[in-house]
Each structure stands twice: as C-alpha cells, then as structure tokens.
VOTORSE-899562 format. One line per field, with one value per residue: residue number from 1; residue in three letters; chain; z, y, x of N, C-alpha, C in turn. Coordinates in steps of 0.02 Angstrom, whole numbers, plus 50000, padded with zeros to 5 digits. Layout:
% VOTORSE-899562
num NUM, ...
residu ALA, ...
chaine A, ...
nz Z, ...
ny Y, ...
nx X, ...
caz Z, ...
cay Y, ...
cax X, ...
cz Z, ...
cy Y, ...
cx X, ...
***
This chain:
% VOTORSE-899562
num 1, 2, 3, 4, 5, 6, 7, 8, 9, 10, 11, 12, 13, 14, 15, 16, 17, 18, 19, 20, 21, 22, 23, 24, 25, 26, 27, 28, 29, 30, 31, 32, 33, 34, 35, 36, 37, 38, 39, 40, 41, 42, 43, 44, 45, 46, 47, 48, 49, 50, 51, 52, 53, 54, 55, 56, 57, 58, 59, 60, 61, 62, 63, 64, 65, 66, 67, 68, 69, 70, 71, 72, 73, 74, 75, 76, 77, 78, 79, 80, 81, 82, 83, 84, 85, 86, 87, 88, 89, 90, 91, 92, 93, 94, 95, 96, 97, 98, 99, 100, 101, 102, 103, 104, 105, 106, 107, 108, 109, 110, 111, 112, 113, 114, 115, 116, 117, 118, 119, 120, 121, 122, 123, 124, 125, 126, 127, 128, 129, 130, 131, 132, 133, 134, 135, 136, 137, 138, 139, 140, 141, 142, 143, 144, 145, 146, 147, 148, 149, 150, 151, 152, 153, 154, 155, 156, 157, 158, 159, 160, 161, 162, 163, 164, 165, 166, 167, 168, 169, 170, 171, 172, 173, 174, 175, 176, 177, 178, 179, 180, 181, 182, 183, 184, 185, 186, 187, 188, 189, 190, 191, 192, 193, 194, 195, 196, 197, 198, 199, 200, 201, 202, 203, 204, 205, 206, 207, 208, 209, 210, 211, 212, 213, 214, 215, 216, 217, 218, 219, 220, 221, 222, 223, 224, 225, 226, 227, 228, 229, 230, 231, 232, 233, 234, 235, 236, 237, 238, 239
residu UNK, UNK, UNK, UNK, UNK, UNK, UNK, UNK, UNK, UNK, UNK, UNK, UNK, UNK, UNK, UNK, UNK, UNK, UNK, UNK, UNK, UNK, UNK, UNK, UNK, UNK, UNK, UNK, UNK, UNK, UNK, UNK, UNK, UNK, UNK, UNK, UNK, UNK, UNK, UNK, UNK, UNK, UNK, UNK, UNK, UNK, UNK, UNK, UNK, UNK, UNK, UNK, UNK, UNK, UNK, UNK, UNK, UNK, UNK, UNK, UNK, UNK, UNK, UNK, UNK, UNK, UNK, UNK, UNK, UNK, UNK, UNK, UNK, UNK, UNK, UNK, UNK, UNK, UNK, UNK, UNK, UNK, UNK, UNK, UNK, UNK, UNK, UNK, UNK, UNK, UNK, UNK, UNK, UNK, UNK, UNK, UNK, UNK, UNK, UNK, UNK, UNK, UNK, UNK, UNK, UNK, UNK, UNK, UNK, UNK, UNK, UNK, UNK, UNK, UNK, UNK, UNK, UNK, UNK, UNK, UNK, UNK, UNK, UNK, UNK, UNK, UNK, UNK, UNK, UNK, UNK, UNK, UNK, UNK, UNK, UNK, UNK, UNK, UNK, UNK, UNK, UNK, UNK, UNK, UNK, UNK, UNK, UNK, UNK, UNK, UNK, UNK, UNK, UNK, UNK, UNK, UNK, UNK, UNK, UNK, UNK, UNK, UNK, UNK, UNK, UNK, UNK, UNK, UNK, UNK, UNK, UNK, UNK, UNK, UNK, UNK, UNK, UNK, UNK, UNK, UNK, UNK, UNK, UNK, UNK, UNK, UNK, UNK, UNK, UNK, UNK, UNK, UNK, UNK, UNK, UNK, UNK, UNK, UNK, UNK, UNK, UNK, UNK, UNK, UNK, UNK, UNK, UNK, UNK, UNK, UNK, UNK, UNK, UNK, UNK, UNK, UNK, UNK, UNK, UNK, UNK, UNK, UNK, UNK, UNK, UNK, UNK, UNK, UNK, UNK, UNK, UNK, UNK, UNK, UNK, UNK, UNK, UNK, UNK
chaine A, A, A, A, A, A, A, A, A, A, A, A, A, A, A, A, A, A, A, A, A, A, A, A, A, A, A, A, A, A, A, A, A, A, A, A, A, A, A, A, A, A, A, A, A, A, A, A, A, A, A, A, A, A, A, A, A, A, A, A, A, A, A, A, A, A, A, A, A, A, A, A, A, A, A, A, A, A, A, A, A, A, A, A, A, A, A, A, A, A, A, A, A, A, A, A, A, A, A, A, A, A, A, A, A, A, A, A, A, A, A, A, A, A, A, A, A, A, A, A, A, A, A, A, A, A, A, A, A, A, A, A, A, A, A, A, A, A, A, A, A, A, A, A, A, A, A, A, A, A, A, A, A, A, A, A, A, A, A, A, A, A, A, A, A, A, A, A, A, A, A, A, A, A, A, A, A, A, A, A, A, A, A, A, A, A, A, A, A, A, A, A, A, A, A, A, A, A, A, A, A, A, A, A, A, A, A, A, A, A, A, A, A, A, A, A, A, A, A, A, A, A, A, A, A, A, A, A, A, A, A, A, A, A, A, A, A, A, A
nz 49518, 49663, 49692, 49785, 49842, 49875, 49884, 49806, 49652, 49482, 49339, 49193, 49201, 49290, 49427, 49449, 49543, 49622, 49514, 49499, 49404, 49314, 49282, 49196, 49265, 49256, 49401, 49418, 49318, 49298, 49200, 49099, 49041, 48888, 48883, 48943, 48974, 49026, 49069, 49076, 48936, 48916, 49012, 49064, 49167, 49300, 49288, 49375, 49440, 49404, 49516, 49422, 49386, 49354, 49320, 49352, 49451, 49549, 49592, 49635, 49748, 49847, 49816, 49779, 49637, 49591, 49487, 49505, 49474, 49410, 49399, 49320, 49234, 49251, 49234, 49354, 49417, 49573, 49738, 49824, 49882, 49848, 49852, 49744, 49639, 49601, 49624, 49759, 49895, 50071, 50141, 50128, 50060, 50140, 50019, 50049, 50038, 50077, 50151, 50292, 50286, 50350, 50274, 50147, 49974, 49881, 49731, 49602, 49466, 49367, 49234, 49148, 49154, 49270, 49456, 49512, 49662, 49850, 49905, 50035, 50189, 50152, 50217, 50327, 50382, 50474, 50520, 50590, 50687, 50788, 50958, 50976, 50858, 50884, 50948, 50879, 50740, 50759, 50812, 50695, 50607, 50690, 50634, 50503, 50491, 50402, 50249, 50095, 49979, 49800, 49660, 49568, 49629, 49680, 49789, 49949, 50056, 50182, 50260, 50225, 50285, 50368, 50535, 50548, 50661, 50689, 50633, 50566, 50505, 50356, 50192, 50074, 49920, 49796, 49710, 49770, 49818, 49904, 50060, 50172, 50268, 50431, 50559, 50654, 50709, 50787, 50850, 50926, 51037, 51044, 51149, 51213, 51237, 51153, 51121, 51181, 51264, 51225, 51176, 51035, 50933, 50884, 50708, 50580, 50443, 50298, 50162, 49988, 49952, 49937, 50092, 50059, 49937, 49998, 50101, 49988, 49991, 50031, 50178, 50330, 50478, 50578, 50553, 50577, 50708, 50760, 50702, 50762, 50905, 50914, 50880, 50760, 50627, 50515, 50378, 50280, 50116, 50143, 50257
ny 50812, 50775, 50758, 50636, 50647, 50795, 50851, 50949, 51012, 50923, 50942, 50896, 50757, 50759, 50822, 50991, 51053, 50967, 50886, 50758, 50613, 50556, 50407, 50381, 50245, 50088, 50082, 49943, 49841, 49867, 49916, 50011, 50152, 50283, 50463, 50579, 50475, 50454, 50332, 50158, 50068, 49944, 49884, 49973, 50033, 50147, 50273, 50322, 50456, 50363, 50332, 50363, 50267, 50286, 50163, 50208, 50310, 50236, 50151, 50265, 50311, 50199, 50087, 49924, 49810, 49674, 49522, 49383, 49199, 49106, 48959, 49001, 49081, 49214, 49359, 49482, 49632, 49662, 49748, 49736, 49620, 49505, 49404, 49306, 49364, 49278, 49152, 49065, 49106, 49078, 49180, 49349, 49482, 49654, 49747, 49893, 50007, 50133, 50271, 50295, 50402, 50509, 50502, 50420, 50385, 50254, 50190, 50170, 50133, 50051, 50134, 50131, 50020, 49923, 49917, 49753, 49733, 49737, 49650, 49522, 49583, 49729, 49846, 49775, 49650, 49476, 49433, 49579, 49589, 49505, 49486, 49556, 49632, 49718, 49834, 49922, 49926, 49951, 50090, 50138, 50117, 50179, 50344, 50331, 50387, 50402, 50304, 50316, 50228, 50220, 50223, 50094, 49976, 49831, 49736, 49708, 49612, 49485, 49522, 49631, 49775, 49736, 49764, 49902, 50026, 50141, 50200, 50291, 50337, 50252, 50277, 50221, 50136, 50161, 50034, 49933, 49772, 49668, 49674, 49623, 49623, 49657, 49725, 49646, 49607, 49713, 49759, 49626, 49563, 49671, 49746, 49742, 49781, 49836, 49720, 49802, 49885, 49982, 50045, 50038, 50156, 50201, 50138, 50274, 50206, 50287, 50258, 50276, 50260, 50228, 50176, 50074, 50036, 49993, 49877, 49791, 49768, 49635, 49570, 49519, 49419, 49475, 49595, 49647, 49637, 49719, 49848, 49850, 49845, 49983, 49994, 50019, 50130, 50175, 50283, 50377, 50457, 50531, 50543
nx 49557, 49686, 49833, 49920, 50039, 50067, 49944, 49910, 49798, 49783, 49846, 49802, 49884, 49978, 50078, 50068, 50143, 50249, 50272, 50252, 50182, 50031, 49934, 49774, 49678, 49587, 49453, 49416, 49451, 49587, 49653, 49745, 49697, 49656, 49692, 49609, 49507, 49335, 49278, 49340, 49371, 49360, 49285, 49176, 49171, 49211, 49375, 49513, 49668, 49809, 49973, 50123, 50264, 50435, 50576, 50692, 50665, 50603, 50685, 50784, 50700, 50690, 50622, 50569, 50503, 50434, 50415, 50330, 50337, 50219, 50103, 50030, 50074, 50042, 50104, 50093, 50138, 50206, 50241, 50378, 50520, 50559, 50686, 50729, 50657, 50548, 50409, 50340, 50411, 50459, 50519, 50576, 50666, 50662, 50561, 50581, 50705, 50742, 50786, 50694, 50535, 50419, 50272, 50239, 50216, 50149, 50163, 50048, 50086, 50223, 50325, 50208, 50150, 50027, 50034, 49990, 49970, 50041, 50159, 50204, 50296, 50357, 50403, 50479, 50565, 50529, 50642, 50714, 50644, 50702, 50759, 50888, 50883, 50771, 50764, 50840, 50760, 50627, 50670, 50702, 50595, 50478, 50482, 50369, 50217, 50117, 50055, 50029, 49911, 49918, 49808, 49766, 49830, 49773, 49786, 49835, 49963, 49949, 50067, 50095, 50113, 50192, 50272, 50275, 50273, 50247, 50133, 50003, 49913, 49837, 49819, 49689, 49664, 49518, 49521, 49582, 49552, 49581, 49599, 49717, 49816, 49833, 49844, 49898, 50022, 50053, 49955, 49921, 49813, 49740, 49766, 49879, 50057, 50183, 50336, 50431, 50377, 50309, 50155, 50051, 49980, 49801, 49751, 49692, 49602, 49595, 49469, 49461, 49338, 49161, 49062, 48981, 49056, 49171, 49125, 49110, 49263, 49374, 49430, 49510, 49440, 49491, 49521, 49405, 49362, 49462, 49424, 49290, 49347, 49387, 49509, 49559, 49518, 49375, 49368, 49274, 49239, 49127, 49087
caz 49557, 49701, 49709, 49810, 49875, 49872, 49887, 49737, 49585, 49458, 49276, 49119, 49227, 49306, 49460, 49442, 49592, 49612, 49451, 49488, 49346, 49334, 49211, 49213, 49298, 49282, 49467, 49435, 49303, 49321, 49135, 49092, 48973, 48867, 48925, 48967, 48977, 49097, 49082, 49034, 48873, 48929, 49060, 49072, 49228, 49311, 49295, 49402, 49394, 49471, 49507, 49376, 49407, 49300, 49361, 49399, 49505, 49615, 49620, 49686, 49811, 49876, 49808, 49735, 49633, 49562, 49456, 49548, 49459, 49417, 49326, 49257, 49203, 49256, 49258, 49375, 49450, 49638, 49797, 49848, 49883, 49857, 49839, 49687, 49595, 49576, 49666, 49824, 49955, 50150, 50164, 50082, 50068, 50099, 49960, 50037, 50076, 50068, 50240, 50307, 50299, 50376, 50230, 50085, 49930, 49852, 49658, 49565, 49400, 49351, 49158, 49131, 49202, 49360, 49515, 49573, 49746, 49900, 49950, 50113, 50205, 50103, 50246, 50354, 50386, 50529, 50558, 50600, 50759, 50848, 51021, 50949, 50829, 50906, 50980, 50789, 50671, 50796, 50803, 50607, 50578, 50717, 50600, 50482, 50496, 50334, 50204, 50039, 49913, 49733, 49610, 49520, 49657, 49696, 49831, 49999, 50080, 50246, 50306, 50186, 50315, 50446, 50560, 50525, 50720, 50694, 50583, 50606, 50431, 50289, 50148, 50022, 49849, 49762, 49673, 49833, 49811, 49949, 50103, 50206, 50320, 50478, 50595, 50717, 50720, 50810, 50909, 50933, 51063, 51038, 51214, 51240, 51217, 51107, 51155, 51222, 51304, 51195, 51144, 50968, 50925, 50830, 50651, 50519, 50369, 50241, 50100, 49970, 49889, 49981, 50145, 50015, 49884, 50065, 50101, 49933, 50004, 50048, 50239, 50393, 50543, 50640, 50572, 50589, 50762, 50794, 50694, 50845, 50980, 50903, 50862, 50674, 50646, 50435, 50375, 50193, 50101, 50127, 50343
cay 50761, 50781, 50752, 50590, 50661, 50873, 50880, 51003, 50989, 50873, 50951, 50848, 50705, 50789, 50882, 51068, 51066, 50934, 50846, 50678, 50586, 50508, 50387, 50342, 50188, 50089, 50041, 49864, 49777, 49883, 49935, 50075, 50193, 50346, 50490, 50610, 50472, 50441, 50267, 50108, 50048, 49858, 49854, 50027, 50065, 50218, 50270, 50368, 50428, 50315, 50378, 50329, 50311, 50255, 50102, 50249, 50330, 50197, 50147, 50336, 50308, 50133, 50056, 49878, 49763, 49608, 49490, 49321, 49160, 49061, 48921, 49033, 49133, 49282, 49414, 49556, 49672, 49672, 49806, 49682, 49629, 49429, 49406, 49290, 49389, 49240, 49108, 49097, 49071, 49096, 49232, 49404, 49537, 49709, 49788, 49961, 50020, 50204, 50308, 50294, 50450, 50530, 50488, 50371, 50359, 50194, 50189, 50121, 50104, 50087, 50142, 50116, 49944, 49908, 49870, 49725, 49722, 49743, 49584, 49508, 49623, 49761, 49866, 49737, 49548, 49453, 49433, 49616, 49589, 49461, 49533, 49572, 49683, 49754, 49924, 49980, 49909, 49987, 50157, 50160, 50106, 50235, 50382, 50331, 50401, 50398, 50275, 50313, 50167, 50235, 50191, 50026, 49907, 49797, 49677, 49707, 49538, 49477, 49541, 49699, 49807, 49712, 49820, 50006, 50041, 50212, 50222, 50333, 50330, 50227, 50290, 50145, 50172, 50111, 49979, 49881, 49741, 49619, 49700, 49569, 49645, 49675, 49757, 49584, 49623, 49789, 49773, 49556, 49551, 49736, 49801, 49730, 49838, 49797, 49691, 49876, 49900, 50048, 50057, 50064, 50209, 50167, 50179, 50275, 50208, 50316, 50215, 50348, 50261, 50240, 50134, 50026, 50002, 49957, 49806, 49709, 49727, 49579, 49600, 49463, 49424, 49485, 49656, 49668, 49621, 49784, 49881, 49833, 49880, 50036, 50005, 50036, 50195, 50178, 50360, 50362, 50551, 50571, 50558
cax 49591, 49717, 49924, 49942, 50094, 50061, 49886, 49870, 49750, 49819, 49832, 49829, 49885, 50049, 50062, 50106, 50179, 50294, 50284, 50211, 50154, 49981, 49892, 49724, 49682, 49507, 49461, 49381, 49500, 49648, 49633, 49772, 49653, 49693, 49692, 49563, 49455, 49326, 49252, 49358, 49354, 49391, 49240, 49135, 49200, 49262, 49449, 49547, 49749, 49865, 50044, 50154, 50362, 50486, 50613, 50737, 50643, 50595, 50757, 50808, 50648, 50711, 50558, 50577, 50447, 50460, 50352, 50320, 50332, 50165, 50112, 49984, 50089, 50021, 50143, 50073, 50185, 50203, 50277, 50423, 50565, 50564, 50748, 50751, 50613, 50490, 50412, 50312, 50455, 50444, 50571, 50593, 50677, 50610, 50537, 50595, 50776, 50755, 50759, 50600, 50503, 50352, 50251, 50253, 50155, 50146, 50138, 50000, 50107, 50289, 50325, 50124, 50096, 49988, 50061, 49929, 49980, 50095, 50210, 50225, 50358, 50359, 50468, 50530, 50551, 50522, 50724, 50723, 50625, 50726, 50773, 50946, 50874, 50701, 50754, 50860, 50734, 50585, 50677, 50703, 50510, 50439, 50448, 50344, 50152, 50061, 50081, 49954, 49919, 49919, 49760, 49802, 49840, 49694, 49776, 49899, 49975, 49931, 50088, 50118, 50150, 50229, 50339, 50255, 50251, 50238, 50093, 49935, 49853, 49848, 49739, 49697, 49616, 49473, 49528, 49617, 49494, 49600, 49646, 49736, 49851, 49772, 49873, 49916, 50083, 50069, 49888, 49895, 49772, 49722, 49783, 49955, 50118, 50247, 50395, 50492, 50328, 50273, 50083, 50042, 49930, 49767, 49763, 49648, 49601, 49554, 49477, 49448, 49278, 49112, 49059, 48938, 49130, 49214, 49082, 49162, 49343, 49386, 49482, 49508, 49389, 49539, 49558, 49346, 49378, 49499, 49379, 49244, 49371, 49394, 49586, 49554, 49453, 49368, 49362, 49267, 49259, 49062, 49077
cz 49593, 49709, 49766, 49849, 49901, 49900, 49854, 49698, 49534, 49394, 49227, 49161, 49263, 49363, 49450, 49492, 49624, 49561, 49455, 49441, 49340, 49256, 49239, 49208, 49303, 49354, 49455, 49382, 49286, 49252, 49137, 49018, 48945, 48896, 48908, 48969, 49024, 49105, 49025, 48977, 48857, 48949, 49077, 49145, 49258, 49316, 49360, 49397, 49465, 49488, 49485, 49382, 49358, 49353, 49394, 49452, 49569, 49638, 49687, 49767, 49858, 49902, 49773, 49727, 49586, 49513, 49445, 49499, 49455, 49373, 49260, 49212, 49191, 49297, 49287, 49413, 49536, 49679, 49811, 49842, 49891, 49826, 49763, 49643, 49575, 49638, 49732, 49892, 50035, 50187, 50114, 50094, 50070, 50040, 49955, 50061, 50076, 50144, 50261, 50343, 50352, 50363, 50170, 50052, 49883, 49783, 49636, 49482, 49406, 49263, 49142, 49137, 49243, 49373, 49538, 49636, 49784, 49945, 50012, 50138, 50187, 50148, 50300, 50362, 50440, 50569, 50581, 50674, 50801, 50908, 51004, 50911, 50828, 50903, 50915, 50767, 50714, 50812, 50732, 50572, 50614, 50680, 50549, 50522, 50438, 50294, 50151, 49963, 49857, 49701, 49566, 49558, 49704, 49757, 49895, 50052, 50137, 50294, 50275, 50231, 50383, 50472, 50565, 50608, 50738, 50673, 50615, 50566, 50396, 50250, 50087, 49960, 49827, 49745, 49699, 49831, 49874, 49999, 50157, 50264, 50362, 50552, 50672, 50746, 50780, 50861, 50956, 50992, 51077, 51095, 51232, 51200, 51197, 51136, 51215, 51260, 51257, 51151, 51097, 50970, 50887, 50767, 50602, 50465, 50342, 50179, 50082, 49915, 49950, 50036, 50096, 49963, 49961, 50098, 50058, 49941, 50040, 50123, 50293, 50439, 50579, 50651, 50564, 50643, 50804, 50760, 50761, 50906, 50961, 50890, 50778, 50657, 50542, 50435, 50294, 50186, 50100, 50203, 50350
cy 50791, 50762, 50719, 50626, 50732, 50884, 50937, 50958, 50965, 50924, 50930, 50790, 50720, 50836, 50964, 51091, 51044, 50867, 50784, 50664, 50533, 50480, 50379, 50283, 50136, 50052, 49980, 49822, 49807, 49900, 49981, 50103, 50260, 50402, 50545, 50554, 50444, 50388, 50207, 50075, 49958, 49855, 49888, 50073, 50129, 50218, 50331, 50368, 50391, 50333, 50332, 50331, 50250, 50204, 50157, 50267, 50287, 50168, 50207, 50320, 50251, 50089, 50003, 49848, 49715, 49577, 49410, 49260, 49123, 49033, 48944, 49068, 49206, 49327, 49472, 49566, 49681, 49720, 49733, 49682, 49536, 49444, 49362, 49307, 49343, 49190, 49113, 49055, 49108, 49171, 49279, 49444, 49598, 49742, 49879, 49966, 50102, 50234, 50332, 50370, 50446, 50509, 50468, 50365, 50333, 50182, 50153, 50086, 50108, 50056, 50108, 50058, 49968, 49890, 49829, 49722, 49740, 49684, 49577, 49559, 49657, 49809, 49843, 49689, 49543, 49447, 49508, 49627, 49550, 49493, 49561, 49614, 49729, 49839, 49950, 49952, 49961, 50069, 50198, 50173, 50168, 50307, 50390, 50326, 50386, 50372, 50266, 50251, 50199, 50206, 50153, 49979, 49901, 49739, 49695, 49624, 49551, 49492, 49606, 49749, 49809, 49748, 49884, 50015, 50094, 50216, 50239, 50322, 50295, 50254, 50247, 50167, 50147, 50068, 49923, 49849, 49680, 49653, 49638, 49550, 49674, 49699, 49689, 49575, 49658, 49783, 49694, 49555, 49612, 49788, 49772, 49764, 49793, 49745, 49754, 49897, 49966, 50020, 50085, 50100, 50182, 50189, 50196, 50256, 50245, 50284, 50273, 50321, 50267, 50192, 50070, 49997, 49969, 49885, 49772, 49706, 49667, 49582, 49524, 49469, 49463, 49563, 49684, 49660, 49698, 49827, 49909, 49856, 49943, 50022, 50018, 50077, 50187, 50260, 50354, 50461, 50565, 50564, 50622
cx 49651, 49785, 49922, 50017, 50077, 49993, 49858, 49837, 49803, 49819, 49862, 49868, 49981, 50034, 50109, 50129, 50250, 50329, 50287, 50178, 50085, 49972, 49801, 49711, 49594, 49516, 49441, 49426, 49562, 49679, 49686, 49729, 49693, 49669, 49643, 49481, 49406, 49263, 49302, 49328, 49343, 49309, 49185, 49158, 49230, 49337, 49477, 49616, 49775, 49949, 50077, 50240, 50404, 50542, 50667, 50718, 50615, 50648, 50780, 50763, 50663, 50644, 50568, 50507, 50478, 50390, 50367, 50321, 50269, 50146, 50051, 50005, 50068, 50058, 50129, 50140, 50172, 50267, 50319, 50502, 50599, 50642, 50777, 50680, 50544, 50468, 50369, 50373, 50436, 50480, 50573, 50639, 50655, 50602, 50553, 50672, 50781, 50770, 50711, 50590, 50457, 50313, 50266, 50210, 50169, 50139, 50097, 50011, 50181, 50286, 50253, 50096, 50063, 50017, 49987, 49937, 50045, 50118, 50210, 50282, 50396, 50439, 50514, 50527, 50561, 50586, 50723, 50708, 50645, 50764, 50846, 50959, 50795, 50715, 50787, 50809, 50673, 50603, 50668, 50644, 50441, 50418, 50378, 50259, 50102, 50087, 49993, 49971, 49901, 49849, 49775, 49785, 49794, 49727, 49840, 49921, 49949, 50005, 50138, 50150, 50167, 50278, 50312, 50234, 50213, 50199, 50037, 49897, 49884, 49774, 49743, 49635, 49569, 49471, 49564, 49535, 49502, 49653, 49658, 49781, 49798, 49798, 49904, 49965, 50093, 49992, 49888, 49839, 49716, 49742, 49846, 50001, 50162, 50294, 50441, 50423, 50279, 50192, 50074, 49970, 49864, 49797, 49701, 49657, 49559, 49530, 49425, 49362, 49220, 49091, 49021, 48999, 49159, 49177, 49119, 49232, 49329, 49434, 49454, 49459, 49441, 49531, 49448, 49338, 49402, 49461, 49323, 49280, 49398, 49460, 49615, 49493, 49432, 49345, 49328, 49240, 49183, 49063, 49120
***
C-alpha cells in the first residue's frame, strides 16, 4: 500500500518516510480491524489503511470535525466546521483554517474512529463570496490542486467542497459510498466563467476502486451531466 501523502510503500501501517499513521479500515461498514488483517471481521469485507491523526495534529493541520446532533443518536464523526458542534443548521463554519496548500490529504480516522464524511463547507462558506470578498477568498482558494480523501469516509456533502477554484484532482477512496458535491459552484452551467471572469479548469477524479465499485456511488444528475460534457474526467487504476 501507498503513503496518501508521500507516495512511498507503507510499512506495518506507518510511513517510513514521513511517518503517517495508518489503521486498517473495512471499505463497506467502516469497521476499524486489527492489524495485519485482510478481511473484516464485522462483515467479510476487504480492509484497507486509512490515515489515522490524533486531535493534535489536526489541530496543527487546521483541520476541524465535529459530531452532529441526531435523534438517533448516531454519533459519527464528520470534516467540519458547524460552529456549535451539533445540529443541522444553515450556516457553518469552515472546517479548515490552515494555509491552503497545493495538496491536502483528508483523514479517514482521528485517534481510531472513522471519519463518516465531509460537511457542507468544509473550506469556505458562502459569506466568503459576496462581491466584497470574491477576489481575497478566490486568491487564497486558487492554490489549492489536489485534495485526497483518506479510507474511512463513506459520504461528502453536497457542498463539501464549495470554493476549491483551483482544483485539478480529487482522488476519493473506496469506501465514499455518497458523492454529492458536484462541482456547480465552479462549472454552473459548465461553460460560464467565474464572477472575476476566470475559467475553471476541469477536474480529475481519481476513484481508487473499479468502474463496476463507481456504479454503486451514489452522485447527482448534475455532476453526470458534467461528466457528459467532459468537465469531470473519472480516472479508475485499471484505465
């Protein structure tokens, strides 16, 4: 297996390069298993590692998550930045404050949970784009190119990564079972230029399982739409 961040070989679930921490992860119920092993114990399923970070470190990274309020009471862990930690409200905060890189890779655990998913307006909110603040929030967001989702999280919001102007690739993992962001932000009719006039680039997705696992995501007519006009290119690791 491969270093999500490095692109070295993984050993014993640690990279020897820059010392990223993995667990293994099953892809279909999100299972954390022990380790060296290579079918869940919950479901039969295949595992793979997911990158694992401790609350410090996402702190350091200016990575927040939260865990949403519901009357199910089902505490999953989400990418976010909802400002009172629970609840489904209309407004967030982002989920990132760091200084937006080149590349970003997304955790699939913190301290050996699952992250299930990525929050509405993970790196910016809709206040950011009002003509008052277009040209800074759109200079700050242009760097970023590649943003990789971690093995764990099975679901991205419909407006996860609202704002990413800059972006060229996203590579998304097996176990993203609800892709829901769909680029509408940044393509809306697929050939009109931004507000500053600038033309967003396409973007590749890499989804790292097979074109037959990519059928059961779950994704919008909209963003099968920009698929068709070529403005979303699918890349899977056997083309």
């Amino acid at each position: 297996m491969i270093c999500e961040h490095c692109g070295k070989p993984l050993q014993g679930g640690v990279c020897p390069n820059c010392g990223a921490e993995y667990l293994p992860v099953c892809i279909h119920c999100q299972a954390v298993v022990p380790a060296g092993s290579e079918r869940c114990p919950v479901c039969g399923s295949e595992v793979l590692p997911g990158w694992n970070v401790s609350r410090e470190e996402m702190e350091r990274r200016g990575i927040r998550a939260f865990m949403p309020y519901t009357p199910e009471h089902n505490y999953d862990i989400y990418l976010g930045g909802n400002p009172d930690g629970g609840g489904y409200v209309f407004h967030n905060d982002p989920g990132f404050s760091g200084p937006v890189p080149e590349k970003i890779v997304l955790p699939g655990l913190v301290e050996g949970r699952p992250i299930y998913g990525v929050w509405n307006e993970f790196f910016c909110v809709g206040d950011e784009f009002t003509p008052d603040r277009y040209d800074e929030t759109f200079r700050r967001m242009l760097p970023l190119k590649t943003i990789v989702v971690s093995n764990g999280v099975r679901e991205i919001f419909t407006f996860g990564f609202f704002g990413c102007c800059g972006l060229e690739t996203l590579e998304l993992p097996r176990t993203v079972q609800k892709m829901f962001y769909d680029f509408y932000d940044l393509f809306t009719d697929g050939v009109s230029p931004l507000q500053n006039g600038f033309y967003k680039k396409d973007v590749t997705i890499r989804y790292r399982g097979s074109r037959e696992e990519w059928e059961r995501v779950a994704v919008t007519s909209r963003f099968n739409d920009y698929v068709k006009m070529g403005r979303i290119r699918l890349v899977f690791p056997e083309e």
